[in-house]
RODO-2510 file (C-alpha; in nm, 4 decimals, decimal comma):
residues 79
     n   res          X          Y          Z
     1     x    18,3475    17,7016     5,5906
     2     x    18,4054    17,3698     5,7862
     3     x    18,1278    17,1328     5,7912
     4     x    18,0122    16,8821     6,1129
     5     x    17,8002    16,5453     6,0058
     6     x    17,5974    16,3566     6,2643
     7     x    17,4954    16,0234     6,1406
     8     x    17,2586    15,8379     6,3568
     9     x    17,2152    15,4217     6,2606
    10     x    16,9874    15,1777     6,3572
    11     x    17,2375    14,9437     6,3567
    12     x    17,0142    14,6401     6,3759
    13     x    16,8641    14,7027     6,0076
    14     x    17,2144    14,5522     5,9072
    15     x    17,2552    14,2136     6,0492
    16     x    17,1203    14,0349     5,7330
    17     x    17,3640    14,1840     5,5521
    18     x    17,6641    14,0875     5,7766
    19     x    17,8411    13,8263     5,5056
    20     x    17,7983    14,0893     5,2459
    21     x    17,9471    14,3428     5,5028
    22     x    18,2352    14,1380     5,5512
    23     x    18,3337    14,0870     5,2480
    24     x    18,3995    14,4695     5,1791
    25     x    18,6568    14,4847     5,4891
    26     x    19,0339    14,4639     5,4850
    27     x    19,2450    14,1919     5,5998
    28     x    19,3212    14,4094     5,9335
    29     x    18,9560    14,4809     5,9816
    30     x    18,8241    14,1225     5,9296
    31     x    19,1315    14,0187     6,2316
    32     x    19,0103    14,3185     6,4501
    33     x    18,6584    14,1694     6,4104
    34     x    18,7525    13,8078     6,4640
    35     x    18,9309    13,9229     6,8513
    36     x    18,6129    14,0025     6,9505
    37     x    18,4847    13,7784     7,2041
    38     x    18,1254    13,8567     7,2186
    39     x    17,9515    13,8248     6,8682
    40     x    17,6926    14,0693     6,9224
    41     x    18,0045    14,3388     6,9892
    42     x    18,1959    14,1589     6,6366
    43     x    17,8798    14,1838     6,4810
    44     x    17,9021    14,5675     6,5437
    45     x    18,1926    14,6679     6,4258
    46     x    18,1617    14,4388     6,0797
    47     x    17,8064    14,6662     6,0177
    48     x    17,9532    15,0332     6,1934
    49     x    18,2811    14,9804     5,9456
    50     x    18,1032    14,9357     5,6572
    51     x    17,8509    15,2357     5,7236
    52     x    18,1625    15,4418     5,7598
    53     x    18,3108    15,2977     5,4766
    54     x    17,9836    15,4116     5,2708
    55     x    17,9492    15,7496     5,4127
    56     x    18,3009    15,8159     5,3428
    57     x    18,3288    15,6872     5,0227
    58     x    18,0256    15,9473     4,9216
    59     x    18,2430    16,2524     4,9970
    60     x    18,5335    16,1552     4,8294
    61     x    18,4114    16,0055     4,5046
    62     x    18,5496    15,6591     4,5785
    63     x    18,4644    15,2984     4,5916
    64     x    18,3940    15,1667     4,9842
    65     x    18,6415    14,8561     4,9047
    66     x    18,8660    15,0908     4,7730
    67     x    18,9032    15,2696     5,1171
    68     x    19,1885    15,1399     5,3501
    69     x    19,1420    15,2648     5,6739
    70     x    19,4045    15,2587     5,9188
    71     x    19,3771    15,2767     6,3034
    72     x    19,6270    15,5235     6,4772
    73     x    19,7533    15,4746     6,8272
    74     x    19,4646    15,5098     6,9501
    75     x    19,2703    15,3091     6,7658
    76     x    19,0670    15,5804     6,5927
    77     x    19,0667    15,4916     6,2029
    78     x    19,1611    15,7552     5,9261
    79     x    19,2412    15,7530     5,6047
***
C-alpha cells in the first residue's frame, strides 16, 4: 500500500536555529541560498531544506548531512 505524508511547519519556530541549519546543507544548497535576494525568502529555504532533510532522513534510516539532494530540471529536489 502506498503511503501520502502532509507535513505542515511553522516555519518561524526555526529562525534561531538558522547558523545551525546551514551548516547541515551542501555546497549547492548553501549557493542556491546565497542567490536569493530577499533574506526573509533565503532564510526560507535554509529552514524548509533542513526540515526536509530531517523528515527524510527518518524514513530511510540515515543521517540528514548524509543526504545529498539534487534538484532536477525543474528544480524539484530528489534523492
Amino acid at each position: 500500500m502506498n503511503k501520502v505524508f502532509t507535513y505542515v511547519v511553522d516555519m518561524d519556530k526555526y529562525y534561531d536555529n538558522l547558523s545551525l541549519f546551514w551548516e547541515y546543507l551542501l555546497i549547492n544548497e548553501q549557493k542556491q541560498a546565497k542567490k536569493y535576494y530577499d533574506k526573509v525568502l533565503a532564510d526560507r529555504y535554509i529552514i524548509s531544506h533542513r526540515i526536509l532533510r530531517s523528515i527524510l532522513s527518518y524514513y530511510i534510516d540515515q543521517s540528514p548531512s548524509g543526504l545529498e539532494l539534487i534538484n532536477n530540471t525543474y528544480g524539484k529536489p530528489f534523492f
